[in-house]
Steps between C-alpha positions, in 0.01 A plus 500: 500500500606310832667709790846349387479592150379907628797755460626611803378876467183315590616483855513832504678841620433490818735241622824598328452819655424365874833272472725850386343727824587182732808461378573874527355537872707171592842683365374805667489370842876297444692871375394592875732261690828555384637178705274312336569595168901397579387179614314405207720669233823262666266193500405496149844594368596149681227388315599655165836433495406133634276450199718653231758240613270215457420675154839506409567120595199379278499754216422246287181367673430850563490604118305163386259624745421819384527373114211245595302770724473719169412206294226327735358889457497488124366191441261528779346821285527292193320215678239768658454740203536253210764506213251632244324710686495775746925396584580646157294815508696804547413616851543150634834478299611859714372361807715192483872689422394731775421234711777244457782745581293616878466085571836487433584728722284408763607154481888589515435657839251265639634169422864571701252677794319199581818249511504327159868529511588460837317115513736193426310321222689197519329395867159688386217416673097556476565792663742652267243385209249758666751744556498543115144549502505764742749695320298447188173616624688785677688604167163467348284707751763778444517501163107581533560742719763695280279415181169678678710804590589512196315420266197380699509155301229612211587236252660245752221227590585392925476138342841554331672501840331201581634335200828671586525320846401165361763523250792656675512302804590131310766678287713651833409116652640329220786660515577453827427112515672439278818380715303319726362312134831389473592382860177259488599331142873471591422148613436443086829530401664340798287216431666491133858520650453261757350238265790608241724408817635843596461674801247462692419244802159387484333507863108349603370761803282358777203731595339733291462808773638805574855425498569260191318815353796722661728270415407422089487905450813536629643272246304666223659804586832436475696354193798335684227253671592154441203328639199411238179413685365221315183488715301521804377209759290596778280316780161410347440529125233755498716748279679230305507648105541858658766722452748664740661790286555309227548213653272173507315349820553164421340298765496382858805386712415160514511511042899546591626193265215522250595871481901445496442228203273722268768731519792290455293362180504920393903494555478728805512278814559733777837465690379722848200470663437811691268549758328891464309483799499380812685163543219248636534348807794235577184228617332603152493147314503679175793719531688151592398333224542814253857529638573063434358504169790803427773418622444079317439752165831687555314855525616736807266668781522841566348828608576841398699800648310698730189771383739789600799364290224436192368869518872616508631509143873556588524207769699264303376165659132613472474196231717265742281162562506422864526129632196454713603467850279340775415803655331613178292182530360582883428806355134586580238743360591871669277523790296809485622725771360791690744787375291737784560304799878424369591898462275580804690277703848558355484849349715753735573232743809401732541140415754261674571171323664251710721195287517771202769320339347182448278395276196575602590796682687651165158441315330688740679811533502533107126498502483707788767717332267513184140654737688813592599476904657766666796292620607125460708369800676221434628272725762183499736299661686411171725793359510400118139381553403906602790659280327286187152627611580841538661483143241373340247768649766797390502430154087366502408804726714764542196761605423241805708590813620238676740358777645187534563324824835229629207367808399159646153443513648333879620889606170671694735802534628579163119415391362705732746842433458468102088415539498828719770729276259400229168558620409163353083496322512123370774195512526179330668231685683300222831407719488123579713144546307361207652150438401239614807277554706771606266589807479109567860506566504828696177526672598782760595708199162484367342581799666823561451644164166380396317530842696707680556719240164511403431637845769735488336649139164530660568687804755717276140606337294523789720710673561721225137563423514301160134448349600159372725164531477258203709166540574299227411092643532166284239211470771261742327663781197247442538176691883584512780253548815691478644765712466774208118468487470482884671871518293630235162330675622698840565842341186441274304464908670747634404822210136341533508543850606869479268567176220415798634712803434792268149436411394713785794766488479866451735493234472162321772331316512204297733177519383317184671143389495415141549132449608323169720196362795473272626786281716433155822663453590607896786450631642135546130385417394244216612621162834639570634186626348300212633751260846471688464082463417509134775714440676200637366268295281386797358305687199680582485376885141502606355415857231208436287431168216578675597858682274788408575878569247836425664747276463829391688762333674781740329764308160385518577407882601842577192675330303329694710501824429873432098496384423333821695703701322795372167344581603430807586850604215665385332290772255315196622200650462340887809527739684160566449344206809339288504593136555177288605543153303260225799268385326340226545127508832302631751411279722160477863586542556220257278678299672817484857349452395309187338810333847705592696240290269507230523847522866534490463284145567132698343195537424422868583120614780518177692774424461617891399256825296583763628397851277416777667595835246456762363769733709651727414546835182725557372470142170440426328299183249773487444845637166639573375869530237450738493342893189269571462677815476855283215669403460613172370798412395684183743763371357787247880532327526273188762191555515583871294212764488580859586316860435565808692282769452450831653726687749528779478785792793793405646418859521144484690531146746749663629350822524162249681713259707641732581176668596373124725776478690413831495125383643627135741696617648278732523188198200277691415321193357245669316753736374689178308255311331371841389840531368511167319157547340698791365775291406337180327138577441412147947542435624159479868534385572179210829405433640455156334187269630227317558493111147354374596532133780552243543547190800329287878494637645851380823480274663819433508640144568813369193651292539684213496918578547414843755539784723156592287276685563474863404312806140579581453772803380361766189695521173389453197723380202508755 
């Protein structure tokens, strides 16, 4: 006889009675705290009353449970004992009816114990799968426990329980999957309505990852979904034939119209394709071509609602198809960030942001906002601009205290008193004359915000025992032939210089510049004027067919904006240095305005020109991220490069600066940029450039959806 065929009187007395005197010295030593005994008697009638709710909810589960736990037990001593042998003799026969009515028992406490009825079943998981199995083997190891009290188990082989386990544990699974059975075949009869010409839109997803996986159950589970995936295209074919849910892997990207025409040939030609993952990049030849061959075969491009609106069942857009916009085409992989040095660096910190109603001065105090600071000082010159920001932060993070400030980066004194009412740890200088044109035509203006206001922010810090400065700088510092770069160049000098004088100092502080290009979607940038031109019914007026800009995405720009600085003040990298975000490569403006149209469902060159208007003065063809005379230096932050310029002596910059300031003031134009030319020798100032190219006379029309055509605004996209 093997050891799992002995009766478990084999085992002997010994242990049984070993268990009882523990358990007895263990209930001994609770009666004698009192306290105790209060405590645990109020936490398990929670628990009780907790339970028996749960019970109550699912009484039906819970009775199909404890019907199969007493027949996985008698057929597991059929199975064990045999139907013509010892499982009909009389003892065993005894055995059993005393047995059945103790598992029973056992199992109706156990099972509601361990959670079987406080799980949702219809988002179960491998872990609730071995959740049953623990309660199982629990119920079962106190069954045999109650059993060798009792009866110490003469006629019950240990093997039954064995059996028991093996059998009880599919029967409470099968139960339970049963919904989620259903979710994963709904896509059979949907397929039957749709070809029968009811209700549902068929859809092709491209990727095959972690969202269109989000995205496909979320249809499955609910029965008012519309949308029928018909299949699956990702980038290589190395899963084509596999399935995604239900749902077939059908090829590569690039199979796009031999794909579309087998399925128009089943009578289910897909009227949206949505992009699941990540949109590929606007230079990626294949996304172009996958988004022509589309829009000749009639069939829309989309994306889908947001992960958070998917995983929320009562958001009623969560099935809402998205256009794709062009900032979902810059989109780049999420850089991998150092959540330590973020939260060491922002976590219970004073933190001024300067400019906090712009753009990129709103982005940043919502992720600053979101890393836990003490305080978030906000400060602009625009009142809606800070009213908006402040809003936004109330109803984002209420828990974060803040304080918004009316100040001009040009006022030392009001900087000063609110830097030292604060106690000020870190700032981020995001207040800046950013346009181009606009400081072109008023050149003093630029000069006393970005550099002397730069200079104002920095010794606001100093003087008020801040551990850093971070400006925010643009790539038309490099080679710079506008007024608006030659500011930023001078301020970007002048926080180097200072970054140095500390090297030596008792109590070090940093002055860190973080340089980068374009950004989509700020204020009076790129896409909102081509968005406010199409809603015109164009033209799209660009520069010169051959002008190229960098461009990133304000969130990614600000994560790293952040990373770096981080770096920077844990000293990891060398003082002086300029932190140069990696742009990727440049982009046509041409480019860009023909994938907008095609984006808003035109035609460029047809249903909506595109103007050439010729640089204005101070624009460039190209920008550039680096100076010759730089040296470049390795950077251990992912998408961040390093520079280190020459620098200028902290004196010499402030008697020029302060001579600026007097010239500024006073409305020297002339006496301004000849200073400048002083400082920077590589500033040549170019005036505005003919019209090289055009495209076809403009007639206004009125486009179907879209406003009444007018004139053309007479700005131009740089």
């Amino acid at each position: 006889m093997s050891q799992l065929d002995q009766p478990f009187e084999a085992v002997g007395p010994l242990g049984g009675q070993s268990l009882l005197i523990a358990t007895v010295i263990a209930l001994g030593r609770l009666v004698s705290k009192p306290r105790t005994i209060v405590h645990v008697l109020s936490y398990l009638r929670r628990r009780v009353i907790g339970r028996a709710k749960a019970v109550g909810k699912n009484l039906h589960l819970y009775v199909f449970d404890l019907a199969m736990a007493v027949a996985a037990l008698s057929f597991a001593s059929f199975m064990r004992l045999g139907l013509d042998g010892e499982a009909t003799s009389p003892e065993s026969y005894h055995s059993l009816l005393f047995a059945l009515p103790c598992f029973l028992l056992t199992c109706a406490v156990v099972f509601p114990v361990t959670c079987l009825y406080t799980r949702n079943w219809r988002y179960a998981s491998v872990g609730d799968m071995l959740g049953i199995l623990r309660a199982v083997i629990v119920a079962s190891l106190a069954f045999v426990f109650v059993m060798f009290v009792a009866t110490r188990l003469d006629s019950i082989p240990r093997s039954v329980m064995v059996i028991e386990v093996l059998l009880l544990v599919p029967l409470l699974i099968s139960v339970r999957i049963r919904s989620k059975l259903l979710e994963v075949s709904r896509f059979g009869p949907a397929a039957s309505r749709a070809k029968n010409g009811r209700d549902m839109v068929p859809v092709l997803l491209i990727g095959a990852g972690d969202a269109a996986d989000l995205y496909i159950r979320a249809l499955q589970r609910d029965p008012d979904a519309r949308h029928w995936p018909v299949g699956l295209l990702e980038k290589g074919a190395a899963t084509e034939g596999y399935f995604l849910r239900g749902v077939p892997i059908l090829g590569d990207i690039a199979d796009f119209d031999a794909v579309i025409s087998d399925l128009e040939g089943r009578g289910i030609k897909p009227r949206h394709v949505i992009f699941t993952e990540r949109v590929p990049g606007l230079v990626d030849p294949t996304l172009e071509a996958l988004i022509d061959r589309a829009e000749r075969l009639g069939i829309a491009v989309s994306r889908p609602a947001p992960v958070l609106e998917l995983r929320n069942p009562k958001h009623e857009s969560r099935f809402e198809l998205r256009p794709i916009e062009l900032t979902d085409l810059l989109e780049r992989p999420q850089a991998v960030l150092d959540k330590g040095a973020l939260s060491r660096m922002i976590e219970n910190s004073r933190i001024v942001v300067t400019g906090a109603g712009g753009s990129i001065g709103g982005e940043l105090t919502q992720q600053i906002a979101a890393l836990g600071p003490a305080e978030v000082i906000l400060i602009d010159n625009s009142e809606y601009n800070l009213y908006a920001i402040d809003l936004e932060l109330a109803e984002k993070f209420p828990n974060v205290r803040r304080k918004p400030y009316i100040c001009d980066v040009r006022d030392p004194v009001r900087l000063g008193e609110i830097f030292q009412r604060h106690g000020v740890d870190l700032v981020f200088h995001a207040a800046a004359l950013k346009h181009v044109p606009m400081v072109e035509l008023n050149p003093c203006e630029g000069v006393l915000t970005n550099v002397i206001g730069t200079m104002n922010v920095a010794e606001a810090a100093r003087l008020c025992g801040a551990k850093a400065m971070v400006q925010i700088s643009t790539d038309k510092v490099v080679n710079t032939t506008n007024v608006m770069g030659a500011t930023k160049r001078l301020a970007e000098l002048y926080c180097q210089s200072l970054d140095l004088a500390f090297v030596a100092s008792d109590t070090p502080a940093r002055f860190m510049t973080v340089r980068f290009g374009n950004v989509l979607g700020s204020s009076g940038s790129l896409i909102p004027l081509f968005k406010r031109q199409l809603a015109h019914g164009g033209p799209l007026t660009v520069t010169d067919m051959e002008m190229k800009r960098f461009f990133m995405t304000i969130r990614e720009a600000v994560e790293l904006t952040l990373q770096a600085s981080a770096h920077g003040l844990e000293k990891s990298l060398g003082q002086g240095e300029i932190f140069v975000l990696d742009m990727g490569a440049p982009i046509k403006i041409i480019d860009m305005a023909r994938r907008m149209i095609k984006l808003a469902g035109f035609r460029p060159d047809e249903d909506i020109k595109i103007k050439i208007v010729g640089c204005r003065p101070g624009e460039k063809l190209f920008e550039e991220l680096f100076d010759e005379r730089e040296r470049r230096v390795d950077v251990p932050i992912s998408g961040v490069l390093g520079a280190v310029p020459n620098p200028v002596p902290l004196d010499t910059l402030r008697k020029a600066f302060s001579q600026l300031r007097r010239l500024a003031r006073a409305g020297d134009t002339g006496g301004v940029l000849s200073l400048i030319a002083e400082l920077l020798p590589s500033y040549r100032r170019e005036e505005a450039r003919p019209v090289v190219a055009t495209s076809a006379p403009f007639v206004p029309h009125v486009i179907v959806g879209s406003p009444k055509a007018t004139p053309p605004p007479r700005e131009a996209a740089a």
